[in-house]
C-alpha positions in Angstrom: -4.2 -11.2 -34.9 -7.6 -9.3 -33.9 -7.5 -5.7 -33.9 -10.2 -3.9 -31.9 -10.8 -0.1 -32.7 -12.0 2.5 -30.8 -13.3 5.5 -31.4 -14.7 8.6 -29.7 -18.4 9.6 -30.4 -20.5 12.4 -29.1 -18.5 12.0 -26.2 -18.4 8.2 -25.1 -16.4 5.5 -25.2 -17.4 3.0 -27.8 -16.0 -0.6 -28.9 -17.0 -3.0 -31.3 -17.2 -6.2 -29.4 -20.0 -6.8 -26.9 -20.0 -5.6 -23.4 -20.4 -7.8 -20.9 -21.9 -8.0 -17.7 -19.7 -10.1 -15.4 -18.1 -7.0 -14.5 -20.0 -4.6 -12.3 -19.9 -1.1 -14.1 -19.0 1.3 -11.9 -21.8 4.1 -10.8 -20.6 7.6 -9.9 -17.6 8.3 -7.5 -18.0 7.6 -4.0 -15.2 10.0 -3.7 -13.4 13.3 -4.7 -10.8 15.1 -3.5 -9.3 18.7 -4.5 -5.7 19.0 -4.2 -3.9 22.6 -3.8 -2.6 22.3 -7.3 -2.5 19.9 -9.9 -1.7 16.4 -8.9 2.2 15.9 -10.5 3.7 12.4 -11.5 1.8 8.8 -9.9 0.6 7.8 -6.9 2.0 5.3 -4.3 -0.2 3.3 -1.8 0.5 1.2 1.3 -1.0 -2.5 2.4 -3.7 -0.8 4.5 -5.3 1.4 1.6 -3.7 4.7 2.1 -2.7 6.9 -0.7 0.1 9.2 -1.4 0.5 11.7 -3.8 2.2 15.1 -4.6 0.5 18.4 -6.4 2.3 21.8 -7.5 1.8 23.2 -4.6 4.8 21.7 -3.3 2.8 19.4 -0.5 2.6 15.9 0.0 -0.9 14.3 0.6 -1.9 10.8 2.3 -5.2 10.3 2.2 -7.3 6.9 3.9 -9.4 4.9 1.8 -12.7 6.9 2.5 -10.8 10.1 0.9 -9.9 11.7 3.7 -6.8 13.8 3.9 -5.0 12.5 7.2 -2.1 14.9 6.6 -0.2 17.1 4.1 3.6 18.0 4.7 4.8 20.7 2.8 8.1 19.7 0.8 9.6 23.1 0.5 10.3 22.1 -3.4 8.3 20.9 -6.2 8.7 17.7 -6.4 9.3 15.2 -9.3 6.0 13.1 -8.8 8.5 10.1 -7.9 6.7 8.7 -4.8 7.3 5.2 -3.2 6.3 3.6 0.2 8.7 1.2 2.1 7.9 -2.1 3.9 8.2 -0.4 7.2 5.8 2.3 5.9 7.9 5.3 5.2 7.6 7.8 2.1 9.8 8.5 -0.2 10.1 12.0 -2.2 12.2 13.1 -5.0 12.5 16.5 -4.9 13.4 18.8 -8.6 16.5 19.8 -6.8 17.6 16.3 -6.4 17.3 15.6 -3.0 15.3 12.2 -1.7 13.0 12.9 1.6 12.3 9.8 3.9 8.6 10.8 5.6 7.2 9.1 8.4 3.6 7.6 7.9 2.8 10.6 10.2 3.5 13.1 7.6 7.2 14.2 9.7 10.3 14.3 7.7 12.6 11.8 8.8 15.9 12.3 7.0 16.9 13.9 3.8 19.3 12.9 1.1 21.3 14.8 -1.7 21.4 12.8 -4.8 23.1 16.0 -6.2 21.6 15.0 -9.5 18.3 16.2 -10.8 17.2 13.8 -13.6 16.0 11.2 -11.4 14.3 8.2 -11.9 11.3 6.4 -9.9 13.5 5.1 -7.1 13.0 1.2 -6.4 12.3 0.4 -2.3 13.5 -3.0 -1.2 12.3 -5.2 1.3 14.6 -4.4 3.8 14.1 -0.9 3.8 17.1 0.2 0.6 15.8 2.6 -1.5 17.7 2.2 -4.4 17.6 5.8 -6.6 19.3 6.4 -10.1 19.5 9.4 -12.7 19.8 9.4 -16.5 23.3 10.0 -16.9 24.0 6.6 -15.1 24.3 7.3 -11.7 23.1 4.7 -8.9 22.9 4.9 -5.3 21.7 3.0 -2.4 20.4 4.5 1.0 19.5 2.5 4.0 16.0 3.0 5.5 17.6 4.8 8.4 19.3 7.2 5.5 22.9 5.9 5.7 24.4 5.7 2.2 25.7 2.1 1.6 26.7 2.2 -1.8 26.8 4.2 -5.1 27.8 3.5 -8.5 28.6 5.0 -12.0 27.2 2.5 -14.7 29.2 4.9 -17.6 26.2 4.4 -19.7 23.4 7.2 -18.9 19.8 5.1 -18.5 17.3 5.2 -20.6 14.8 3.4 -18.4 13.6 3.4 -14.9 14.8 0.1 -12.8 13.0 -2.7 -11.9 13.5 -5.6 -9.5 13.1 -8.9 -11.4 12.3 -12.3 -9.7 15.8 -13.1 -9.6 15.9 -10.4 -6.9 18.3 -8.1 -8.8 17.7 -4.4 -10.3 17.7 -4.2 -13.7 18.2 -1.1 -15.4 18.0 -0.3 -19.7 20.8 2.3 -21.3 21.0 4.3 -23.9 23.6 1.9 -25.9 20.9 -0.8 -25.8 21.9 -2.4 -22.9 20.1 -4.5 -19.8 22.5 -4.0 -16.6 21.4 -6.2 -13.7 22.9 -5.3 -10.3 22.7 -7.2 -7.5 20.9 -5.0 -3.7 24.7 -5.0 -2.3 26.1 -2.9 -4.9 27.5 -5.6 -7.7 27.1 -5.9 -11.2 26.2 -9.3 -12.5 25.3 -8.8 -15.9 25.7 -6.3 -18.6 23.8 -7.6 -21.4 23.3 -6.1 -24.9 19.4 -6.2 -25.8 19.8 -5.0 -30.1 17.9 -1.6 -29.3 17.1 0.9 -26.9 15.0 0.3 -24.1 12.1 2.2 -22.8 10.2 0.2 -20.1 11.3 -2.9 -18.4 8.4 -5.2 -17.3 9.6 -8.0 -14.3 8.8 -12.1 -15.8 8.7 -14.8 -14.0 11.6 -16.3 -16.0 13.3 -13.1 -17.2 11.9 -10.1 -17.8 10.3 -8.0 -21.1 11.9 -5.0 -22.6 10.1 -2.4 -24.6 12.3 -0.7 -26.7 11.8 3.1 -28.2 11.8 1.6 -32.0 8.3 -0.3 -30.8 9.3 -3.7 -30.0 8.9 -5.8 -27.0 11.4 -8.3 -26.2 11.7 -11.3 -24.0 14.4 -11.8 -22.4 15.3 -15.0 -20.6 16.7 -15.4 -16.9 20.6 -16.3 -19.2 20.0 -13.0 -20.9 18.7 -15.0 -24.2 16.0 -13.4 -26.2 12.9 -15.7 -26.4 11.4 -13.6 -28.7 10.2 -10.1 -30.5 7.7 -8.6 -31.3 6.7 -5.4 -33.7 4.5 -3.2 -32.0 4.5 -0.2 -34.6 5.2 2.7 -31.7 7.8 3.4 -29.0 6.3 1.8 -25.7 6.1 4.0 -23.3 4.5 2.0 -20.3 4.2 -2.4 -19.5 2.1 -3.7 -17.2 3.0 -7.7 -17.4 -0.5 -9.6 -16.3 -0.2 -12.5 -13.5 -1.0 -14.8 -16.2 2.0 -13.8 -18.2 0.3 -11.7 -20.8 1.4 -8.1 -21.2 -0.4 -4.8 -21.7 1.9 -2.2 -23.9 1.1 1.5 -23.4 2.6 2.7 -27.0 3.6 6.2 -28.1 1.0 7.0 -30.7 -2.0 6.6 -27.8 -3.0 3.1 -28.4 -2.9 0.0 -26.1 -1.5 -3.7 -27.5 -2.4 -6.9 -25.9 0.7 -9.5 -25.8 0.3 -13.1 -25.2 2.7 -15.1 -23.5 4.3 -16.2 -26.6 4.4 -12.6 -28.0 1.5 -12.7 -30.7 -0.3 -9.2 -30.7 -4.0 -10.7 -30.1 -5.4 -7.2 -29.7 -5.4 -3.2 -30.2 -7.2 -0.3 -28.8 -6.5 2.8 -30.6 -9.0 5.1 -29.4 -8.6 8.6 -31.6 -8.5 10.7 -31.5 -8.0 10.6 -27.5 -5.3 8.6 -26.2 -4.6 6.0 -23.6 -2.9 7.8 -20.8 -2.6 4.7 -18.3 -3.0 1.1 -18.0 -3.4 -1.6 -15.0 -4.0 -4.7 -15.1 -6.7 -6.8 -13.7 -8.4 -9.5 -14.9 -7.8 -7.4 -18.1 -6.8 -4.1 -18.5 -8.1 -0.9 -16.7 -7.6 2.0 -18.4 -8.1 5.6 -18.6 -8.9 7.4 -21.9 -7.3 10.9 -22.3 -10.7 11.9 -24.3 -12.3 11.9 -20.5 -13.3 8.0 -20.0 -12.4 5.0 -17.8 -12.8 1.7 -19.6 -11.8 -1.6 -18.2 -11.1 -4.5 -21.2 -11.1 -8.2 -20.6 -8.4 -10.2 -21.8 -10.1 -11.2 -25.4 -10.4 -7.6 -26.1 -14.0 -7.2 -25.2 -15.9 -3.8 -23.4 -16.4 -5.0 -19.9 -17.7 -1.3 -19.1 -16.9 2.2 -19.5 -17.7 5.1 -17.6 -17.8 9.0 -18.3 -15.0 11.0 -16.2 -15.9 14.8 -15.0 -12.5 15.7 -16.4 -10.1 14.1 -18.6 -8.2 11.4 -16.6 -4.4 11.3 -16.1 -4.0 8.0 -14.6 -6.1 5.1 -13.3 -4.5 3.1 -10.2 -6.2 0.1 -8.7 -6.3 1.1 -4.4 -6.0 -2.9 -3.6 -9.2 -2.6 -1.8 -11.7 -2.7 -4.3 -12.0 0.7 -6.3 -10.4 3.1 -8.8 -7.9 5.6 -7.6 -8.5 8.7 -11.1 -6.1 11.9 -11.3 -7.3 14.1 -13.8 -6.0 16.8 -15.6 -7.3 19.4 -12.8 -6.5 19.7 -8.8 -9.2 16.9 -8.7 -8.8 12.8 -7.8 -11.7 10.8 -7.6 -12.6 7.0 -6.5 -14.4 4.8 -8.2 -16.0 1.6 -6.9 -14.8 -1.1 -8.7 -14.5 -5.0 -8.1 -11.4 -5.7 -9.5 -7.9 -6.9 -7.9 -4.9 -6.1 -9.5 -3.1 -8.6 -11.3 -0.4 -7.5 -12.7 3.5 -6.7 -11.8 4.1 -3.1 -11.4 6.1 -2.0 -14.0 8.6 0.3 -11.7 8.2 -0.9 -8.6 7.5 1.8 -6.6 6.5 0.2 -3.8 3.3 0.1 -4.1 0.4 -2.3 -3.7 -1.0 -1.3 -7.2 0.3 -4.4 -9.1 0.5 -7.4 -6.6 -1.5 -6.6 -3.6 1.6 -5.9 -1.3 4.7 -3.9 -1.4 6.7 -5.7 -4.2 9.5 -5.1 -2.1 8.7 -8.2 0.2 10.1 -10.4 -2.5 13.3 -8.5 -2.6 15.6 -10.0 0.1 19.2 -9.7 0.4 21.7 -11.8 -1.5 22.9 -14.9 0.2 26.2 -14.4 1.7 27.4 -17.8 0.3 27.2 -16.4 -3.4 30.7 -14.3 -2.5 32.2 -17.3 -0.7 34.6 -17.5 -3.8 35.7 -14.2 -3.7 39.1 -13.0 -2.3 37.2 -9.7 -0.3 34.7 -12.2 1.6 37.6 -14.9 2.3 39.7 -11.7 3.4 37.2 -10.8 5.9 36.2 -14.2 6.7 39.6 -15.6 7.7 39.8 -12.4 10.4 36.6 -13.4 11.7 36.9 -16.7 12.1 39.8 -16.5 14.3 39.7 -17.1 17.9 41.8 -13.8 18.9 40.5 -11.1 19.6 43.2 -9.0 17.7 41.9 -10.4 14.6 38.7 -10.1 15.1 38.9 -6.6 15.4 41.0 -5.9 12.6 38.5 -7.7 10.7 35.7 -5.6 11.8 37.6 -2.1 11.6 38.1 -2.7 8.5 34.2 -3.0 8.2 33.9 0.0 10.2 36.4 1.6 7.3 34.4 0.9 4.8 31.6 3.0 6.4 33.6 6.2 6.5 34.6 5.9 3.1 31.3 4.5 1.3 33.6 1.5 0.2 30.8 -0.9 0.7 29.6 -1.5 -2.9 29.7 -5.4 -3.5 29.8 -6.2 -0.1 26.7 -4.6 1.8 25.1 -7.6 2.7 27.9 -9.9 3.3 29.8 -7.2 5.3 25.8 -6.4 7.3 25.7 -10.9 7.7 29.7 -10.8 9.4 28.4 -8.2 12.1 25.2 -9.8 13.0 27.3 -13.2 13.4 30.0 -11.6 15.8 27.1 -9.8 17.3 25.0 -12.7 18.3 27.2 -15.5 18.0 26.6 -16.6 22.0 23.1 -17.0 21.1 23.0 -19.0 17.7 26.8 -19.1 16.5 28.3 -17.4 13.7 27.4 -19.4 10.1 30.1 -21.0 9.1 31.9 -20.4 12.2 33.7 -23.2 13.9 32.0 -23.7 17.0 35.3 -23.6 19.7 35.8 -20.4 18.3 34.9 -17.7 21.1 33.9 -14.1 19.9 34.8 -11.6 22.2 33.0 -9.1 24.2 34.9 -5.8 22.7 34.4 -7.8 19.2 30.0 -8.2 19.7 30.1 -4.6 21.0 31.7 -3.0 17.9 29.6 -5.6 15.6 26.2 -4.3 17.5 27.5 -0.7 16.6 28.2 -1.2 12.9 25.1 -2.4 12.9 23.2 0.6 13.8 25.1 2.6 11.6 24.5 -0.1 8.4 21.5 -1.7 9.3 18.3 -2.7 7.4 15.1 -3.3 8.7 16.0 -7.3 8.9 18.8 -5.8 10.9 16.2 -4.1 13.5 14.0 -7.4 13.7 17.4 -9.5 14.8 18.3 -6.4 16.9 14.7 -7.2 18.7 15.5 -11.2 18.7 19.0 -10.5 20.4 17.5 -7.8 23.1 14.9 -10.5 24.6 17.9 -13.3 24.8 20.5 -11.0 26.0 21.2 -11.0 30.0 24.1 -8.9 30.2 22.8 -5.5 30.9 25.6 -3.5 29.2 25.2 -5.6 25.9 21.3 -4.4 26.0 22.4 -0.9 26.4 24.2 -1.2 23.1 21.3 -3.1 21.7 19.0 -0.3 22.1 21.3 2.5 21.2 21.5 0.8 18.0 17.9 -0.1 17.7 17.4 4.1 18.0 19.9 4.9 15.3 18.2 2.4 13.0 14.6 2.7 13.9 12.2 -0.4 13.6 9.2 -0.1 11.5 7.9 -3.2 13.5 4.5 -1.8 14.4 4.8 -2.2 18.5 6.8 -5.2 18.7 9.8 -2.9 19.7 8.4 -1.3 22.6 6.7 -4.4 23.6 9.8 -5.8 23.8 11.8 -3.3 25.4 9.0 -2.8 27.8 9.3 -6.8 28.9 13.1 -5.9 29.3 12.8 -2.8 31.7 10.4 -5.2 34.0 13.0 -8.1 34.1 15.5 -5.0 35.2 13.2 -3.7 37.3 12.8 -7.3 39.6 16.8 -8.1 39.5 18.1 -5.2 40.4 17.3 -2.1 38.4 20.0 -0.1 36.0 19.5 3.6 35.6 21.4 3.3 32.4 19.3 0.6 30.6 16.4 2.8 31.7 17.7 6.0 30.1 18.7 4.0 27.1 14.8 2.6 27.2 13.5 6.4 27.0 15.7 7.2 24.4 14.8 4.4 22.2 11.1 5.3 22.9 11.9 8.8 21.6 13.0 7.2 18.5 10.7 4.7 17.7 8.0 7.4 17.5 9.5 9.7 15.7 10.3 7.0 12.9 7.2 5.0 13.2 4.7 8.1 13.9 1.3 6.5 15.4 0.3 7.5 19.1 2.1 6.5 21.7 1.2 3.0 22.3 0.0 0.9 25.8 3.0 -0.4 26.0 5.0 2.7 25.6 3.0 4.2 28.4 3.5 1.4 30.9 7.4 1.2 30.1 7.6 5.1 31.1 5.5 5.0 33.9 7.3 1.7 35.1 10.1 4.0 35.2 9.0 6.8 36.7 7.7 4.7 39.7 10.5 2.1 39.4 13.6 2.2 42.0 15.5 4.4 39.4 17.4 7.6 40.3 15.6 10.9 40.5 17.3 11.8 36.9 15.7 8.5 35.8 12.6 8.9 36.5 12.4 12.7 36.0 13.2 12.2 32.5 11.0 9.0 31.8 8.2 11.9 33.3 9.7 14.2 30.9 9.1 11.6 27.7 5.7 10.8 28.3 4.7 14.3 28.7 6.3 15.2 25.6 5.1 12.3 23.6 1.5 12.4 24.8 1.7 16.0 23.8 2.8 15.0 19.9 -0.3 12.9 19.5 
């Protein structure tokens, strides 16, 4: 094992192996911006380079790759520093108080949440729009995108880790008896699996995942729940960022940074008193800021790349995804750096952002396949109502769903319950899986399916939504479409009013509905005020379309009515 020190002198950052020059070292800033207060807790960032951060002074910031601040929403509450961004672009805020806030990528709060509990975790955002939250005395629960709780859970174990997604497509959460919990995205526990100590961090794997545990050892931990091996580390770990090419970087308690191989030998250690090592990232290596007032970046073999002097001492150092630095310091101040390097790494929590793979590690997340319950006597319950051909049963089967709703009974059967209604719902289109094909669903059967849906929803949910609207001809079925689609919301950047816009012209030519219109300015209404953005071309046309379509006065006064207001939000 190599052990490379570091030390502080005269004020620089100093290593014993030889700098290299393949990296670029990184001149001053291009960047700095000053916060209202002191930046609190990490940032998050979206696929398009924006940041988002919170300071003291109780605002949220989102500010474009230049460093400009495009907005600032004030929270009304300190917040915890938890930030996350969804695939569809929304922000996600613990608050001290306990409450999670759902923001727009406008800055506008979309929906607010009372987790009741205020030792919250870094909540986990899935790919269809989940956002899975936790506290330390074991307490889980699940929200839609659209803010609709789904599920929650008490683990009776408090958590001594924040969760993770693994590659399995599960959350995995460590507890304070020493204990790895894996739960499925619709609410089921799969595993409970005891680990020999505590853990601290848990790091994603290709084939399992690693564990660092507050005694100082890092674990492997096969996809079975095996260990593969441990490793000594000396210190608690208190952060792991696990490299593309399997190798780990541990962020340990007494300040210093240990390289892990794939096979769990220690090849290196920074240990740079008497400053510490206050984050890590990796790429290509390991970017790092130094508490002492440095950023470094070390290559894999332990070797200097560079190191640069900060104007303050640094807090964290977080990789933008396009090509520079992203440096909170210990003031109001966060500066950019330059910097050719890609991340690539897994991010640790998975806070949605692109800091660790390039895009929202939530797009591997997908839900669980419905044929993974088949066995179980809840789906074959359901399942046997559903398949009938009478219409009685078909509706017992999905009031039951509808049940479950009102009484949060959903845990373990989310997605299977969400796959049921989209089958009755479009089942003239495509059939039901699984379904025998003579079976007919009826029409009172699709139009309580499309209305569970826009209660239960996910963002995969609002993309079939959109599929079903363009092959659906009965207009009373689209009205029911698009009164779901503005309960749920879309997050699919203009393809919803395109859409809907190609809808209200096909009306317009076979004989016009003033009901489908209304429904059309609605939905409109919604769409922007969950997406944000201006008000698109095709947003424009659809109202105008309206207002000068062979509607009724009411129609069109109130399509007139939309596009003033909405032009007037820009």
């Amino acid at each position: 094992m190599r052990t490379f020190l570091f030390s502080l002198i005269a004020g620089a950052l100093l290593v014993t192996p030889t700098v290299h020059a393949d990296v670029p070292t990184p001149g001053d800033w291009a960047w700095r911006f000053i916060a209202g207060g002191p930046i609190v807790g990490w940032p998050a960032a979206d696929d398009r380079g924006r940041s988002y951060f919170t300071a003291e002074d109780r605002f949220l910031y989102a500010l474009d790759s230049e460093g400009v601040m495009r907005w600032r929403t004030d929270l009304g509450r300190r917040s915890t520093g938890m930030v996350a961004v969804g695939a569809d672009r929304s922000i996600y805020v613990v608050l001290e108080d306990g409450r999670l806030l759902a923001i727009n990528k406008d800055g506008r709060l979309l929906w607010e949440n009372q987790l009741a509990r205020r030792e919250q975790l870094p909540p986990v955002v899935l790919a269809t729009g989940t956002v899975v939250t936790s506290d330390t005395t074991g307490h889980i629960v699940a929200v839609t995108h659209a803010g609709f709780r789904i599920w929650e859970i008490e683990l009776g174990e408090s958590l001594s880790s924040a969760p993770i997604v693994n590659f399995d497509k599960q959350l995995v959460f460590g507890t304070v008896r020493g204990n790895l919990v894996t739960i499925d995205p619709s609410g089921r526990i799969i595993a409970r699996r005891y680990v020999g100590d505590v853990p601290s961090v848990i790091g994603p794997y290709p084939d399992g995942v690693l564990v660092g545990t507050t005694s100082g050892r890092l674990i492997k931990i096969q996809t079975d729940g095996e260990p593969v091996w441990r490793t000594d580390l000396g210190s608690a770990v208190a952060d792991l960022v696990v490299g593309t090419d399997a190798e780990a970087y541990a962020r340990l308690d007494d300040g210093s940074l240990a390289h892990v191989s794939a096979s769990g030998v220690v090849t290196w250690r920074a240990d740079p008193t008497p400053a510490r090592v206050a984050s890590v990232t990796a790429a290509d290596g390991a970017l790092v800021a130094i508490s002492g007032g440095s950023l470094a970046h070390i290559k894999q073999d332990g070797n200097l790349s560079w190191q640069v002097r900060l104007p303050s001492s640094p807090v964290l150092a977080a990789l933008s995804g396009l090509g520079s630095a992203l440096v909170s310091t210990g003031s109001w101040v966060t500066y950019s750096y330059p910097i050719d390097l890609e991340p690539k790494g897994f991010w640790p929590s998975v806070r949605g952002s692109v800091q660790a793979t390039g895009v929202p590690p939530g797009v591997v997340v997908a839900r669980p396949d419905p044929g993974e319950f088949s066995d179980s006597l809840d789906y074959i319950y359901l399942s046997e109502f559903l398949r009938s051909p009478f219409e009685n049963d078909q509706m017992t089967g999905l009031r039951e769903i509808a049940g479950r709703l009102e009484s949060g009974g959903l845990v373990g059967s989310y997605s299977y319950v969400l796959g049921f209604s989209e089958d009755i719902a479009g089942a003239p289109y495509y059939g039901p899986v699984g379904f025998n094909s003579r079976v007919t669903v009826t029409r009172n059967a699709r139009s309580l399916a499309i209305s569970i849906l826009g209660s239960i929803g996910d963002l995969h949910t609002s993309r079939f939504l959109l599929r079903l609207l363009r092959a659906e001809e009965a207009v009373d079925v689209q009205v029911e479409i698009l009164a779901a689609l503005s309960e749920l919301g879309t997050g699919s950047e203009g393809e919803a009013v395109h859409t809907v816009s190609q809808v209200i012209a096909s009306d317009s030519t076979r004989g016009p509905s003033d009901q489908l219109a209304l429904a059309a300015v609605t939905f409109l209404g919604a769409v922007h005020r969950y997406e944000g953005g201006f008000l698109s071309a095709d947003g424009v046309l659809l109202l105008t379309r309206i207002m000068s379509g062979p509607y009724g006065r009411s129609t069109r006064e109130a399509a007139a009515a939309a596009l003033s207001a909405l032009s007037a939000a820009e």
